[in-house]
C-alpha positions as CSV (number, residue, x, y, z in Angstrom):
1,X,-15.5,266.2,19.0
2,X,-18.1,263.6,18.4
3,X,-18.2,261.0,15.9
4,X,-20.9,258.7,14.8
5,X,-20.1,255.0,13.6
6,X,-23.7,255.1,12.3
7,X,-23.2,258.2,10.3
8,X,-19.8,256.5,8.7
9,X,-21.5,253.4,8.1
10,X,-23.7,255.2,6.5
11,X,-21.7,257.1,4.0
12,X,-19.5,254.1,3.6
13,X,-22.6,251.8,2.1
14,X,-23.7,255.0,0.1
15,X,-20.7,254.8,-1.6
16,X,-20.6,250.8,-2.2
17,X,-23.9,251.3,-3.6
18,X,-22.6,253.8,-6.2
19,X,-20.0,250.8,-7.1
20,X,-22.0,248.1,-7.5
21,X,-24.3,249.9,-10.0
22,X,-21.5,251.9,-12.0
23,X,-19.9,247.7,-12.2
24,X,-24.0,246.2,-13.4
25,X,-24.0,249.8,-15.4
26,X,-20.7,249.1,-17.3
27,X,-21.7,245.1,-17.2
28,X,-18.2,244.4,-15.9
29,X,-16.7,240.8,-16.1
30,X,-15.6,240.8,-12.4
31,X,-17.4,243.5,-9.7
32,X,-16.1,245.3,-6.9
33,X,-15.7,242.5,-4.3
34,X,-12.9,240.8,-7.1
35,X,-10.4,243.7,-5.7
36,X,-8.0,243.6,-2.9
37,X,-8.2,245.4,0.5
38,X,-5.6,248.3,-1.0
39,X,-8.2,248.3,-4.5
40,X,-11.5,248.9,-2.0
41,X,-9.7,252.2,-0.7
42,X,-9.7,254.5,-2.8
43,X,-13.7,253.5,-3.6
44,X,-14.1,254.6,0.8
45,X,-11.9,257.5,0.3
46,X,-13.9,259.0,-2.6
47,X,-17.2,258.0,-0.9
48,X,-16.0,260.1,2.3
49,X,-14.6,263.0,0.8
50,X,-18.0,263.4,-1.1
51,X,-19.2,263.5,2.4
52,X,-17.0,266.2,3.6
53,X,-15.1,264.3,5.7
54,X,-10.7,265.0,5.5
55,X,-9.7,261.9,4.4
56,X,-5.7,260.7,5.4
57,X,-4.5,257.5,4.0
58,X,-1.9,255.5,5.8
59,X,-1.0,257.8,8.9
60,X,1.7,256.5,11.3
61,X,-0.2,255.6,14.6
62,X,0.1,259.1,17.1
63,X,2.5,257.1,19.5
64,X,4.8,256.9,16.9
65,X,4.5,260.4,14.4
66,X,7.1,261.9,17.0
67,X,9.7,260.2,15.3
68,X,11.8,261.9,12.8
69,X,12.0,259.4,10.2
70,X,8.8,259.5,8.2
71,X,9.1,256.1,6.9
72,X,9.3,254.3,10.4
73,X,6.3,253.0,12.5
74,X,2.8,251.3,12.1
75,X,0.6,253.6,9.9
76,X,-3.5,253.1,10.2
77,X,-5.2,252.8,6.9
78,X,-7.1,256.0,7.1
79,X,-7.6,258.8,9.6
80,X,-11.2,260.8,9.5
81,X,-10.7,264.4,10.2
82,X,-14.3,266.7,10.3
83,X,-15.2,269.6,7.7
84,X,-11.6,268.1,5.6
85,X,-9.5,269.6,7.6
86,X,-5.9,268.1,7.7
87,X,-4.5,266.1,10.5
88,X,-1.4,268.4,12.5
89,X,2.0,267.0,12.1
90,X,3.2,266.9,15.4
91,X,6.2,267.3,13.8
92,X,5.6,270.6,12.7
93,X,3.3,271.8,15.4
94,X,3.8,275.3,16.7
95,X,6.5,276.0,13.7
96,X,5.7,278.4,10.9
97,X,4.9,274.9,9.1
98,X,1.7,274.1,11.4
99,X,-1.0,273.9,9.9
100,X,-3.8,276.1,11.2
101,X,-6.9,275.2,11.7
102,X,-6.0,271.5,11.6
103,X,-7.2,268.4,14.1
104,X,-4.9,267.2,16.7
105,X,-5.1,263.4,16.4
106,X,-6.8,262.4,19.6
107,X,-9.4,264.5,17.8
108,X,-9.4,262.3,14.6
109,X,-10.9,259.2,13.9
110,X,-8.5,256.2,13.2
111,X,-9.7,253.5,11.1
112,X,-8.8,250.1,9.9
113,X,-10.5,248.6,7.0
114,X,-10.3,244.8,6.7
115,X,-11.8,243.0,3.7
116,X,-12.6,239.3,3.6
117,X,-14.1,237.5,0.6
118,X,-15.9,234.0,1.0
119,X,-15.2,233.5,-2.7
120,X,-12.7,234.8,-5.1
121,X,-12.3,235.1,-8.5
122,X,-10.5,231.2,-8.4
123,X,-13.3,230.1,-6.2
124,X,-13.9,229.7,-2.4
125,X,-11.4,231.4,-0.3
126,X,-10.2,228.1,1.6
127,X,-8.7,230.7,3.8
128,X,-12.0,232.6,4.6
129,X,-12.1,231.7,8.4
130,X,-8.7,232.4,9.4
131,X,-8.6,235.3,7.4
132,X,-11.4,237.1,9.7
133,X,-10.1,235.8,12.8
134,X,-6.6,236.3,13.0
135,X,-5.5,239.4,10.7
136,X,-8.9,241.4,11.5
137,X,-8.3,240.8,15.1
138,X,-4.6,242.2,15.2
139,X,-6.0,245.9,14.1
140,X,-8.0,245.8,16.8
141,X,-5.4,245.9,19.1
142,X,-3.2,248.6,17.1
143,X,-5.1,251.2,17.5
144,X,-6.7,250.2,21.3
145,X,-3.4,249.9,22.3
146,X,-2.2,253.4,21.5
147,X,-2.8,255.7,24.6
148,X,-3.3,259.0,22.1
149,X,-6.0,257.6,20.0
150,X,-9.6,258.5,21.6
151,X,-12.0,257.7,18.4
152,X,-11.2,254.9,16.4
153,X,-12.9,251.7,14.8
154,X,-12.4,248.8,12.7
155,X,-14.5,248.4,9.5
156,X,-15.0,245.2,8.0
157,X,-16.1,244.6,4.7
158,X,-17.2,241.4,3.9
159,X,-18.8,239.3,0.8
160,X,-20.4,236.3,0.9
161,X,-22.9,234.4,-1.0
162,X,-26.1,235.9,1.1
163,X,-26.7,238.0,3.6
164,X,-27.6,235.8,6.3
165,X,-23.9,234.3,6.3
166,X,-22.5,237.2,6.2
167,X,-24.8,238.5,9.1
168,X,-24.0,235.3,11.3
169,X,-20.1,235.7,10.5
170,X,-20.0,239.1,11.5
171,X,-21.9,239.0,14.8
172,X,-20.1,235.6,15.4
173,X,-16.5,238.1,15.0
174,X,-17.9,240.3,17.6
175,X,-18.9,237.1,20.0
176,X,-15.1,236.2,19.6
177,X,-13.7,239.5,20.6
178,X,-15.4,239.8,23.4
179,X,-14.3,236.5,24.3
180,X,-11.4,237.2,23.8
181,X,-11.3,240.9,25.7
182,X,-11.3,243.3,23.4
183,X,-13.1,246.2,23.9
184,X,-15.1,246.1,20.3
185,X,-18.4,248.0,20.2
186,X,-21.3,246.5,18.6
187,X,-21.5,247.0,14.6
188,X,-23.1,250.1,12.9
189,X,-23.9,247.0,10.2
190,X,-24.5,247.8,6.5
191,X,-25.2,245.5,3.5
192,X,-26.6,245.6,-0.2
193,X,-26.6,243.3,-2.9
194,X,-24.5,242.9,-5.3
195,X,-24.8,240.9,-8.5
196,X,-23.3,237.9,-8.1
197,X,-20.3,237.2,-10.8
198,X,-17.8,234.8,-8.6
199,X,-20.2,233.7,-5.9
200,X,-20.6,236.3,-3.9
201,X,-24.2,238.3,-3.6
202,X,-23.6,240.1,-0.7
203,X,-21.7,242.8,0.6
204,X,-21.6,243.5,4.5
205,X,-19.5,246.9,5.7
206,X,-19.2,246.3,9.8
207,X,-18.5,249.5,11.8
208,X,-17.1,248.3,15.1
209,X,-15.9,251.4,17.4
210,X,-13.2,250.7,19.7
211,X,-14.3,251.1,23.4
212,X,-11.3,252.3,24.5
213,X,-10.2,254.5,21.8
């Protein structure tokens, strides 16, 4: 299976696109970049489905869907499956209960999706820096850490107050991780503008495939 960051990407700003005029078309108080990361989902999940992509919110990571209890281990926000097929249960897998045809999930695409918002609807995000450092960082190593997981990447929305910071902040992210070690892939990088309503006229969506997934 191959998958294209670009092609995501693509779909992915599509579908922001679509938002930011159904907020101008509806002349809303507060736009899309006022939600949280969990209120940008289902906006991704739509915009991929549309696509044709299968679409699989909060999956537990593959290392750890052998375990009985449903509710236990670290779950990836979304998991990309080709032609919307669903992702096999390993749970289930050769049982009258497996799905067929379904994607094993070294054939899948695991994604984390990290927002970050240089101004909120309070004001500047005091916490903007540290936010895209430290949290963004730790998805990176969930799912390059797990042995199982062959395609995977971390998008990163972000929305500043033009495109050139948000540019700069991105490609200065990447610098860091490489600095750092981790095998990030340069962006499939995205933007549009967006009306500004709390400070922000920008929207950036960063692709970055991880090397060793």
């Amino acid at each position: 299976m191959r998958w294209s960051p670009a092609d995501i990407a693509d779909v992915v700003a599509a579908g922001l696109v679509l938002r930011a005029a159904a907020d101008d078309d509806e002349q809303a108080v507060y736009g899309f970049d006022a939600l949280d990361e969990l209120g940008l989902h289902p906006i991704l999940r739509h915009a991929l489905e549309e696509a044709g992509y299968g679409v699989h919110p909060e999956q537990r990571y593959p290392e750890q869907r052998l375990r009985p209890r449903r509710s236990e281990g670290k779950r990836c926000d979304m998991v990309l499956t080709p032609d919307g097929l669903p992702l096999r249960d390993p749970l289930v897998a050769g049982t009258l209960f497996d799905q067929q045809p379904a994607v094993d999930a070294d054939l899948a695409y695991w994604l984390e999706v990290k927002t970050v918002s240089q101004y909120q609807t309070d004001g500047p995000f005091a916490r903007y820096s540290a936010e895209l450092l430290q949290p963004v960082t730790g998805d990176v190593k969930k799912i390059w850490s797990d042995p199982v997981i062959r395609h995977g990447g971390l998008l990163l929305i972000l929305f500043t107050e033009n495109q050139r910071i948000a540019e700069h902040d991105i490609l200065a992210w990447h610098e860091r991780c490489l600095e750092k070690g981790y095998p990030v892939a340069a962006p499939a990088l995205r933007g549009l503008p967006i009306t500004d309503r709390i400070g922000n006229a920008w929207c950036a969506a960063a692709l970055f495939p991880i090397r060793n997934a």
